[in-house]
Every structure is written in C-alpha cells, then in structure tokens.
VOLUMLO-746938 format. One record per atom (N, C-alpha, C, O): residue in one letter; atom name; x, y, z. Coordinates in steps of 0.001 Angstrom, whole numbers, plus 524288, in hexadecimal, padded with zeros to 5 digits. Each point is the difference from the previous one (the first is absolute). Example, Ala and Ser with C-alpha at 12.3 -4.5 7.8 and 13.67 -1.06 7.14 Angstrom:
2
REC   aa   at      c1      c2      c3
REC    A    N   83386   7E9C6   81E78
REC    A   CA   7FC86   804A6   80000
REC    A    C   80384   804B0   80000
REC    A    O   8040C   7FFED   80299
REC    S    N   7FA96   8042D   7FA97
REC    S   CA   80334   804A6   8003C
REC    S    C   7FCFE   80442   802DA
REC    S    O   801FD   80454   800A9
REM end
This chain:
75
REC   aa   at      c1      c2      c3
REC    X    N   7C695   7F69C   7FE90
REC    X   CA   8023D   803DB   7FC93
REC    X    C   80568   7FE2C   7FE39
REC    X    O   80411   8023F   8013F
REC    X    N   7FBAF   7F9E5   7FC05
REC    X   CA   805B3   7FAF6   7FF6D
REC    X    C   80263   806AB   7FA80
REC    X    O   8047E   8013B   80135
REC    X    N   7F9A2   801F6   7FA81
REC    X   CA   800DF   80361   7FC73
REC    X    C   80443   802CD   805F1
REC    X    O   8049A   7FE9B   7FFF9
REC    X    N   7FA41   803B6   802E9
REC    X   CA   804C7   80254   8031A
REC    X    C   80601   7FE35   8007E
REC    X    O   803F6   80214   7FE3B
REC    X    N   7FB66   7F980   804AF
REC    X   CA   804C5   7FC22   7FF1A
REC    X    C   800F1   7FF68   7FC96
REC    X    O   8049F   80131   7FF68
REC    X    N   7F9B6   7FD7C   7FD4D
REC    X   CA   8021F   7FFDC   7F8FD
REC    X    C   802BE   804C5   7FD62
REC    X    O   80401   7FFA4   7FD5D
REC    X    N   7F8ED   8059C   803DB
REC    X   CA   8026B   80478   7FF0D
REC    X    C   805C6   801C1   803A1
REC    X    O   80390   8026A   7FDDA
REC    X    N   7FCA4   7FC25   80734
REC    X   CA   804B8   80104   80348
REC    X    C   80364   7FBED   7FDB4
REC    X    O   803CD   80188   7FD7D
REC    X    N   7FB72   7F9E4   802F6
REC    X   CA   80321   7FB4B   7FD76
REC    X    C   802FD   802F1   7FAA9
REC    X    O   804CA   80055   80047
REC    X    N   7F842   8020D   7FA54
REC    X   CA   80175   80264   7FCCC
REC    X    C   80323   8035A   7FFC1
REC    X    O   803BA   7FFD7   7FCF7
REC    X    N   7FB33   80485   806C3
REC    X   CA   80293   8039C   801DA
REC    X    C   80760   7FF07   802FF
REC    X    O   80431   80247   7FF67
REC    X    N   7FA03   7F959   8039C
REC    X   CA   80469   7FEBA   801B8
REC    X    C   8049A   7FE1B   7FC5C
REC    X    O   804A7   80136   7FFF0
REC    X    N   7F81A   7FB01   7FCB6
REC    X   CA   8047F   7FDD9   7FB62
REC    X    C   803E3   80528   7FCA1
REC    X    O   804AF   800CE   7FF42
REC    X    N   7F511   8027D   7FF0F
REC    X   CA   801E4   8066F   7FF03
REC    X    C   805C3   802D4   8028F
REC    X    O   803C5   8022D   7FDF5
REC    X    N   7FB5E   7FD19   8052E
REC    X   CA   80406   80122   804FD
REC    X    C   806A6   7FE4A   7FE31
REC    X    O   803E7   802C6   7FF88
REC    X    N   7FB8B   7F945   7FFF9
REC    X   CA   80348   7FAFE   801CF
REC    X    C   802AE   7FF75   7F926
REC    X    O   804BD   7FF4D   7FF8F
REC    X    N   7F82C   8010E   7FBFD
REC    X   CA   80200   80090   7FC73
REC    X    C   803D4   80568   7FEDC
REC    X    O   803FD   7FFB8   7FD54
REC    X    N   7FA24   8052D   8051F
REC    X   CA   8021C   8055D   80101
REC    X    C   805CA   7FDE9   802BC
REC    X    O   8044F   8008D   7FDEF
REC    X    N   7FAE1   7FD7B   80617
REC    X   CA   80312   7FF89   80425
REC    X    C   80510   7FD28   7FE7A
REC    X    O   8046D   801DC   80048
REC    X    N   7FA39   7F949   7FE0A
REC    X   CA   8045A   7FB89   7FD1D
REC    X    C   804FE   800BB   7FE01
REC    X    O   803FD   7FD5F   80090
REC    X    N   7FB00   80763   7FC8B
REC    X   CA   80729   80057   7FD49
REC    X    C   80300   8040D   8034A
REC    X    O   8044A   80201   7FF26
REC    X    N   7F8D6   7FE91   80440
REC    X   CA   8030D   804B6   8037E
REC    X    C   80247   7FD21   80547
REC    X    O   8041E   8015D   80214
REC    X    N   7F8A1   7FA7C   7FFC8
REC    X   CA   800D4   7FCBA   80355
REC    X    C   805DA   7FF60   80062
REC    X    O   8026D   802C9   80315
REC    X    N   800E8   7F871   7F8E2
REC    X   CA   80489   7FE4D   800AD
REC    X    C   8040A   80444   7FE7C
REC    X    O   80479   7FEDD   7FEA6
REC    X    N   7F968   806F2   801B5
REC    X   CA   80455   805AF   7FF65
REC    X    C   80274   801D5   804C6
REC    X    O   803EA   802C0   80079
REC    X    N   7F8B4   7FAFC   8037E
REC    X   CA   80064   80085   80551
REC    X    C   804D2   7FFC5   80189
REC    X    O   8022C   7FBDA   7FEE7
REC    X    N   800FA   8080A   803E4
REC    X   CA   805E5   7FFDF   80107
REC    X    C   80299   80074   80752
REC    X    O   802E1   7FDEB   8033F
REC    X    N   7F8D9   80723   7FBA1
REC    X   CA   80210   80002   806BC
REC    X    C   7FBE2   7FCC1   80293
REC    X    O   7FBF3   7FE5F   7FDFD
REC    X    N   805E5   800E4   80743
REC    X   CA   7FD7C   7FCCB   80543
REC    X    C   7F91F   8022A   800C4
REC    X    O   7FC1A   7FD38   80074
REC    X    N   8042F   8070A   7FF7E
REC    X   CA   7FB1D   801E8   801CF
REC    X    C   7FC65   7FEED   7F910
REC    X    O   7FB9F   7FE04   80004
REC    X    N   80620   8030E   7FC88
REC    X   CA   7FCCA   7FEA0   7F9C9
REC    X    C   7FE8C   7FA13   8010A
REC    X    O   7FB59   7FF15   7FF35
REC    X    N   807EA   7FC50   8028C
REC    X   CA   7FF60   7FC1A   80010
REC    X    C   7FB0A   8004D   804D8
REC    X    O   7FB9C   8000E   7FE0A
REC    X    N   80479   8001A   806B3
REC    X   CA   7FCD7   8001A   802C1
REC    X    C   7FAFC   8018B   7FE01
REC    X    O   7FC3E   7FD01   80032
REC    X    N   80369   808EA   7FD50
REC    X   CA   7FB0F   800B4   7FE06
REC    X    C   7FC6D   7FD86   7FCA8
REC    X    O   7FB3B   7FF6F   80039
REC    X    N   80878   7FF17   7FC51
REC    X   CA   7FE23   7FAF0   7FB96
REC    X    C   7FDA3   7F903   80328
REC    X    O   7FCD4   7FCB3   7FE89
REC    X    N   8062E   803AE   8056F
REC    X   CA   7FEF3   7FB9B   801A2
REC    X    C   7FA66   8015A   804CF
REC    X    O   7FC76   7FCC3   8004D
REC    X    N   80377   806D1   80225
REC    X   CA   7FA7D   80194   802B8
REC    X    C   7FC3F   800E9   7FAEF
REC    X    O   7FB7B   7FE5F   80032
REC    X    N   80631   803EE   7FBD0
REC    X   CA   7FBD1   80088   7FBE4
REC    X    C   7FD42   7FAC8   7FE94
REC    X    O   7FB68   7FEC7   800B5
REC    X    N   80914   7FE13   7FCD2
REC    X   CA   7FCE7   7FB2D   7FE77
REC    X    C   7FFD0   7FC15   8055C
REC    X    O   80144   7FB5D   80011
REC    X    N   7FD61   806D9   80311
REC    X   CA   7FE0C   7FC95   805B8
REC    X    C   7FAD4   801C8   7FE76
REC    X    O   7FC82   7FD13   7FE76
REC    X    N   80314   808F1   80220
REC    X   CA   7FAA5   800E6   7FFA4
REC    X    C   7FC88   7FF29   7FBF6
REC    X    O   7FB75   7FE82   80082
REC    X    N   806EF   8028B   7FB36
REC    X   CA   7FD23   7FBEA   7FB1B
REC    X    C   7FDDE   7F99D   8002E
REC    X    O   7FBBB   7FE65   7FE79
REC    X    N   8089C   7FE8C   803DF
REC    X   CA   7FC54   7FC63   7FFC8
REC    X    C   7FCE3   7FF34   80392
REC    X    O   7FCAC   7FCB4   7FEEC
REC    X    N   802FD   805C5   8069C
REC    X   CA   7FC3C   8003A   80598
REC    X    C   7FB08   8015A   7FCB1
REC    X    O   7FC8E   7FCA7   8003A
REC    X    N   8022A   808DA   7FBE4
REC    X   CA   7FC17   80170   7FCAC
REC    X    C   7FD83   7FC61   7FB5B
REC    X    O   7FB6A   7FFE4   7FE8F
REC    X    N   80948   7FCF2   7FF5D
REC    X   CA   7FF2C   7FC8D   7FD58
REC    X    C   7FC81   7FB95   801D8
REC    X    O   7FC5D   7FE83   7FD3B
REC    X    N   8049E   7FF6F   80739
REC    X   CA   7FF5A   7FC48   80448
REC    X    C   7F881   80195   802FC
REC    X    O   7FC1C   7FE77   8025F
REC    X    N   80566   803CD   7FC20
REC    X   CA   7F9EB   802B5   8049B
REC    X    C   7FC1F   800A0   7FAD9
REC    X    O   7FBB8   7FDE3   80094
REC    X    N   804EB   80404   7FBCB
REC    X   CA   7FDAE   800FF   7FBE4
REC    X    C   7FD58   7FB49   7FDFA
REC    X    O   7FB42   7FF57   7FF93
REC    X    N   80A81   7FBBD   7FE9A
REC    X   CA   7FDE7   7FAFE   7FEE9
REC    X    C   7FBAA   7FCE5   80394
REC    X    O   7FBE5   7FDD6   7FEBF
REC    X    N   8067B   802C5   805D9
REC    X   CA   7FC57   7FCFE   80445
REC    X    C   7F9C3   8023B   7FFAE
REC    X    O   7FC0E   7FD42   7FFC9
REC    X    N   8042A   8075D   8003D
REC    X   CA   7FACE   802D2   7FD92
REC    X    C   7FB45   7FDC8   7FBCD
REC    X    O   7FB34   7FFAB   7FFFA
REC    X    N   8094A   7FF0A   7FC7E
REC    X   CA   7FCF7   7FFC4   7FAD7
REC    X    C   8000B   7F9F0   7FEEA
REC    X    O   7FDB9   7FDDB   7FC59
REC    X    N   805D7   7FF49   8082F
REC    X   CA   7FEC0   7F949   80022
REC    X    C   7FB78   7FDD4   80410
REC    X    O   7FE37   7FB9E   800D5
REC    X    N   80058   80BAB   80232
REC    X   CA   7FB7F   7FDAD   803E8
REC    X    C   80470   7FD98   80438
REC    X    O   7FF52   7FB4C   800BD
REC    X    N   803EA   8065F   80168
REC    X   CA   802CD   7FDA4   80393
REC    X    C   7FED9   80178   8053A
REC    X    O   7FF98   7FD0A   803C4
REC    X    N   7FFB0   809FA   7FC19
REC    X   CA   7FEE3   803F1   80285
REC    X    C   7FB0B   80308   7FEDD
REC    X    O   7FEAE   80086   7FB68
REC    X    N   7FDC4   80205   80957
REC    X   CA   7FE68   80283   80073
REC    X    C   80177   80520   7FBD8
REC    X    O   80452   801FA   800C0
REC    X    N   7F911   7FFD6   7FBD5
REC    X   CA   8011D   803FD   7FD4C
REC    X    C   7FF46   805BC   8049F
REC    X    O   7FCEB   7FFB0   803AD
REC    X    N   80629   804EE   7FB6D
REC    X   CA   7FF05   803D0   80263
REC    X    C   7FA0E   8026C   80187
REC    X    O   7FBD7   7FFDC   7FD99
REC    X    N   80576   80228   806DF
REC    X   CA   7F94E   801DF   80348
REC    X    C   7FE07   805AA   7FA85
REC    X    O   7FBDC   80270   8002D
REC    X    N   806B5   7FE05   7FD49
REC    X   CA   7FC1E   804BE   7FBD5
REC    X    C   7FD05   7FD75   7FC01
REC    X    O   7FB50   8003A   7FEF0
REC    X    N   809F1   7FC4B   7FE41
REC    X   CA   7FC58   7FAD0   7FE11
REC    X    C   7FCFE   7FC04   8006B
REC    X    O   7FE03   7FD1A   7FCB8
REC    X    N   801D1   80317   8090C
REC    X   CA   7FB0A   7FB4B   80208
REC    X    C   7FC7E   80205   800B1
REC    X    O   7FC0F   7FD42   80046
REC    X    N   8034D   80915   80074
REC    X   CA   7FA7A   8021B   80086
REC    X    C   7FC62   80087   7FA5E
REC    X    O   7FB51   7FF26   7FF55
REC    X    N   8082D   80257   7FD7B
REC    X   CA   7FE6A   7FF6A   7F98C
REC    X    C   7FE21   7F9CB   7FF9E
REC    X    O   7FB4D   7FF11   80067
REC    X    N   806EA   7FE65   7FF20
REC    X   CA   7FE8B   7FA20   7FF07
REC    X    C   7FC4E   7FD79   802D9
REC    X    O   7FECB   7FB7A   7FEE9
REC    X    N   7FE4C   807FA   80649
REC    X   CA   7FBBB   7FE7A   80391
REC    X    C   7FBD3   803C6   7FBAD
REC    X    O   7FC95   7FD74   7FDC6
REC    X    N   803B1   80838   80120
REC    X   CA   7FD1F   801B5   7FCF9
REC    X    C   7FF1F   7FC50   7FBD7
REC    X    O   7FB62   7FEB4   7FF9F
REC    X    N   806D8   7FFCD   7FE0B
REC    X   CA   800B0   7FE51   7FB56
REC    X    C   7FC84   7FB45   7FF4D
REC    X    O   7FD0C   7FF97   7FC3A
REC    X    N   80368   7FC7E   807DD
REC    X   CA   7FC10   7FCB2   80256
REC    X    C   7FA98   800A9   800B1
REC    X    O   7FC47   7FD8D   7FE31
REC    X    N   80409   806CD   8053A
REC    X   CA   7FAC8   80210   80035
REC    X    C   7FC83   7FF0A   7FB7A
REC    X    O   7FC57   7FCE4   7FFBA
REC    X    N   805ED   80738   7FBC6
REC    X   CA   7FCF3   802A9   7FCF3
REC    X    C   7FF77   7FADF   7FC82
REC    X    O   7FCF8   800C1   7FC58
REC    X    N   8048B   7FBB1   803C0
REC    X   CA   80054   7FA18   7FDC4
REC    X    C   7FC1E   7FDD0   7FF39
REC    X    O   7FD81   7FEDD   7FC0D
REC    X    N   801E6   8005E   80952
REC    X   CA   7FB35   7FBF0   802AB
REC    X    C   7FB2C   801D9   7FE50
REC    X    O   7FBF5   7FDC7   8015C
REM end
C-alpha cells in the first residue's frame, strides 16, 4: 500500500510549508524548543514514511493485512 506513504509524505510537506514562515518568528526559549521538537518529528515521519515506500521497512500491521488480501484475490 506504497499510495499511503505517499499520501502522509504529502501531507507532511503540507505541514511544513504551513509551518516555514512562522518557524524563524520564534522568540522565546520554549517557541524555539517547540519548533525544534516539531521539526524533529517531521522528519522521524518523513523518515519512516520514505523507508516505507523505498521497501526499507516492513509497512504497518493494518496495511499488511490488506496487501495479503490483496494477494489473495490475485492469484
């Protein structure tokens, strides 16, 4: 189900374009922190997503049961 990762991948950029000009407005200690755990977690999502959709990783257990159906009904 590589269309999932592709859609979160999308989503994320979504994100990140929103996010961008607000980023370097950041003034106090704790704004900076948040911005910087934010785009930690963006690219960890980024990161997991790609590996996904390069076949690096095991795709998630909801999507591997679809993609065993999916097989099935193949053959």
């Amino acid at each position: 189900m590589r269309h999932y990762a592709v859609l979160r991948l999308l989503l994320a950029c979504f994100f990140l374009y929103f996010a961008w000009p607000v980023i370097p407005l950041a003034s106090t200690e704790l704004e900076k922190i948040f911005w910087g755990a934010w785009l930690l977690f963006l690219v960890l999502v980024i990161g997991a997503n790609l590996s996904t959709l390069l076949q690096l990783s095991d795709p998630p257990i909801m999507e591997q049961e679809q993609y065993i159906k999916d097989r099935l009904y193949k053959d």
